[in-house]
N, C-alpha and C positions, 0 to 999 in steps of 0.2 A: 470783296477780296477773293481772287481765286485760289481754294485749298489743295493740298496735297491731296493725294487717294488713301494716304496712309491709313488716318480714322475715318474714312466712312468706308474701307472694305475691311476692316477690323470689327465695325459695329455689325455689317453685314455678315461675317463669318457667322460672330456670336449669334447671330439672330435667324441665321439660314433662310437670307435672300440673297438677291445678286443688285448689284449696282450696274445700270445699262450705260454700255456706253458706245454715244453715238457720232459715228463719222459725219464730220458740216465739211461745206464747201462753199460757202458765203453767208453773206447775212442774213439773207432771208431764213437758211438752214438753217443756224444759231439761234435765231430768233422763233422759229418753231420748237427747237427742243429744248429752250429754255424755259418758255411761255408754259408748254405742256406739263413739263417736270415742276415748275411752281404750281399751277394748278393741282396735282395730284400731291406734292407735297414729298416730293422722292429729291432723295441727292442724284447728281448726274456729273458723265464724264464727257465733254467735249473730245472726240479725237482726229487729230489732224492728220493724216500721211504725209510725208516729204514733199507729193503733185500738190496737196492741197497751201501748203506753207509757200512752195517754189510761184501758187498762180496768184494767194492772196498778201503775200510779204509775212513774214513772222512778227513783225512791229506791228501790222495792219490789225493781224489776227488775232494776236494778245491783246490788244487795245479793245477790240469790238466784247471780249468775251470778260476783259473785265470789268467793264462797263454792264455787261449783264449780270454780271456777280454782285454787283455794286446794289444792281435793283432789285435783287430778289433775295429774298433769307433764307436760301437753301444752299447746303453745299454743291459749289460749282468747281468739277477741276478743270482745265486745259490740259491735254495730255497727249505726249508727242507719242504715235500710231506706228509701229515695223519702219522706224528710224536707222538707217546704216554707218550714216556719216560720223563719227565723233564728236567733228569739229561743230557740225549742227546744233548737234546734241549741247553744247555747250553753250553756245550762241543763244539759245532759247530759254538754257535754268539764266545765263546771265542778266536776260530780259524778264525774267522772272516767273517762267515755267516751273511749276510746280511735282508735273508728276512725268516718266519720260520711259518706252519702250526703247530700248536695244534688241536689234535682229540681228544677232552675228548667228545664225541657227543656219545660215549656207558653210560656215566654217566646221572643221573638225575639234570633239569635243574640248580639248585641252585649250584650242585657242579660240574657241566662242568663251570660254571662261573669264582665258587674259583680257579678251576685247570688253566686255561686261564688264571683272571686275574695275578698269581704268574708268568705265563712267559711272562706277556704283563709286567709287572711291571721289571723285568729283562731285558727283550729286548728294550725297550725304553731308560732305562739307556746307551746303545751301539747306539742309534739312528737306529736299525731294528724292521722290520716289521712286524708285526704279523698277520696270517688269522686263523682265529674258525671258526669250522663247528656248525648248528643248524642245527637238522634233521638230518637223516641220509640215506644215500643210499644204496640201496641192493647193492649185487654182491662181486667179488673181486679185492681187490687192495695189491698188494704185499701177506703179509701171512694174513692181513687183511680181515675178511672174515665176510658179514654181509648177514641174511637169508633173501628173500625176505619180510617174516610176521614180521620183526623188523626191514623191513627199515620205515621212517617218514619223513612224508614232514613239511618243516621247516610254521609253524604259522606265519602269520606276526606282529600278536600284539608283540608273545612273542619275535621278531626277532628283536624290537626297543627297547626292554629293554634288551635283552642280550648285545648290542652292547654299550649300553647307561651303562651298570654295569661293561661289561668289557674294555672298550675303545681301542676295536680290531681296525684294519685300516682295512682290508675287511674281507670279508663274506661271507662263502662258502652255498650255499641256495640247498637243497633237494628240487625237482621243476618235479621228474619221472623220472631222468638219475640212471645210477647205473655203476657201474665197471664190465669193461672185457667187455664180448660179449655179446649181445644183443639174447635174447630167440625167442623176435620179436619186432614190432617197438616198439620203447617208442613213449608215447603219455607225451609231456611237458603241466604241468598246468602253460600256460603263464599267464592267472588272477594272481594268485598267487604270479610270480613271479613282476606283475604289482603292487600289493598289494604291496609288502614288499620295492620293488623302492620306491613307493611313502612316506613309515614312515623312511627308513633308508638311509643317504645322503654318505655312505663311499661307495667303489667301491663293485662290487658284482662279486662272484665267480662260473663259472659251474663246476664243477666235471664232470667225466664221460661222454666226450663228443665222445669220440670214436666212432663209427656206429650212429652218429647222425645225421638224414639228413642234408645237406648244409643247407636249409633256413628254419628251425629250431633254428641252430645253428643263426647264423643270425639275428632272429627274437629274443632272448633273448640278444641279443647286444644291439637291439632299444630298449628293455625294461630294458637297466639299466646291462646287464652282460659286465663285462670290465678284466677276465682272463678268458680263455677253458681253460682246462688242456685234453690235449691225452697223453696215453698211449698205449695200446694196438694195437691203429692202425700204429701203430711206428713199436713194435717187429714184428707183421705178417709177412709182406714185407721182413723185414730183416732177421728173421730165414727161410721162405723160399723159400727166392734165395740164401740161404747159404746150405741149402739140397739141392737146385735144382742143384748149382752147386757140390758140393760135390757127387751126385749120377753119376753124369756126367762126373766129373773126380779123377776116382778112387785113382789114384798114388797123388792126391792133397795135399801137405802139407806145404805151404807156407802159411801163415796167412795174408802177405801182396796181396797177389792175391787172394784167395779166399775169404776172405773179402768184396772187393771193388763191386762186384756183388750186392750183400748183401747192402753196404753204398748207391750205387746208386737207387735201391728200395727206401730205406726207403729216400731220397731227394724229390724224388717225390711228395710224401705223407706229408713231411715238408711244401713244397714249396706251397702246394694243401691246409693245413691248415694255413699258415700263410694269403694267399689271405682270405681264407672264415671268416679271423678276420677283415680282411679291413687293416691290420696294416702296408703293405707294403708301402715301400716311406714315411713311418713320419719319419724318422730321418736321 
């Protein structure tokens, strides 16, 4: 059965690790970060973006991931990824999504609230969970696409009254991460995100954790962050050892073997972010 994020990022507050949660785009992705997180023994968050639900169907995709819930004894959420639509948004707790991002965080403060609180006020009705972004991150996520000079780092005054108007369960915090690839290092405002720990008590969310140093990463756990979200450092691996092998072997056209190249990369890189959450062996 797939769970809410409610209590496994609750248990992760208390216990100061993070719960990883990783962007799929088909089954085979599913099927790696599912596999990997049973073996280690961690709860885990599937997350979908809008491209990914628009290429795989939201029926398709619910279907596949609760079918892996089914098999394995760890908590698994589905969890809908910088979501804009409402009506989406709805369409997916009504299929029985669990846990569900709103990104009204291109809106101005007052009415990223109203937009929030109308799916927090929906989704609780179902007992799912809601995350809003404050601030927002450059870079790219799916067709989502934010310029560096409009990304914002999230205020902390204004981050205990968003929270407190829209009575979101966590909180995705702009803190100097951004989407995709990194131009060079980021430099994390950890003050900042020490700041916004200390006035807001619901779990706290990184974005764009991808090309983030290990103890970085890390260091925004002790300060109060309890989901990464990677993407990018997923597809890399995967796409290519899927050209490596493909270049390789010309006549190739089995899906089930050229594949598995490609699946076993991107475990790796699973296995390598679920340790850097600490989350391994809690369940």
């Amino acid at each position: 059965m797939i769970v809410s994020t409610r209590e496994m990022l609750l248990k992760a507050q208390r216990e100061r690790y993070a719960v990883p949660a990783f962007n799929f785009h088909n089954l085979e992705t599913i099927q790696v970060i599912v596999e990997t997180a049973a073996e280690l023994r961690s709860a885990v968050i599937l997350a979908g973006t809008p491209g990914t639900f628009d290429y795989a169907g939201r029926d398709y995709a619910q279907a596949i991931i609760e079918t892996a819930a089914k098999k394995y004894d760890i908590p698994i959420a589905l969890h809908l990824d910088h979501h804009e639509v409402v009506e989406d948004i709805k369409k997916s707790i009504d299929l029985g999504t669990k846990s569900v991002m709103i990104d009204a965080s291109h809106h101005q403060f007052d009415e990223n609230i109203a937009v929030v609180k109308e799916v927090v006020a929906y989704a609780h009705r179902y007992d799912v969970t809601v995350e809003a972004e404050l601030g927002r991150l450059g870079g790219q996520e799916d067709d989502l696409v934010v310029d560096e000079k409009d990304s914002m780092y999230t205020n902390p005054d204004s981050a205990k009254e968003y929270v407190d108007r829209t009575g979101i369960d966590s909180l995705a915090v702009a803190i100097g991460t951004a989407h995709g690839l990194y131009k060079s290092e980021p430099k994390l405002d950890f003050e900042r995100l020490a700041e916004i720990k200390k006035v807001v008590s619901i779990p706290l969310v990184l974005h764009g954790a991808s090309g983030v140093a290990f103890d970085d990463v890390r260091k925004t756990i002790e300060l109060g962050i309890c989901k990464v979200n990677i993407a990018t450092e997923l597809k890399m691996p995967f796409s290519g050892e899927l050209r490596k092998y493909l270049e390789e072997h010309r006549d190739a056209n089995d899906p089930r073997k050229y594949m598995e190249p490609a699946k076993k990369a991107m475990k790796l890189v699973v296995a390598e972010k679920i340790k850097m959450c600490m989350s391994e062996h809690r369940y």
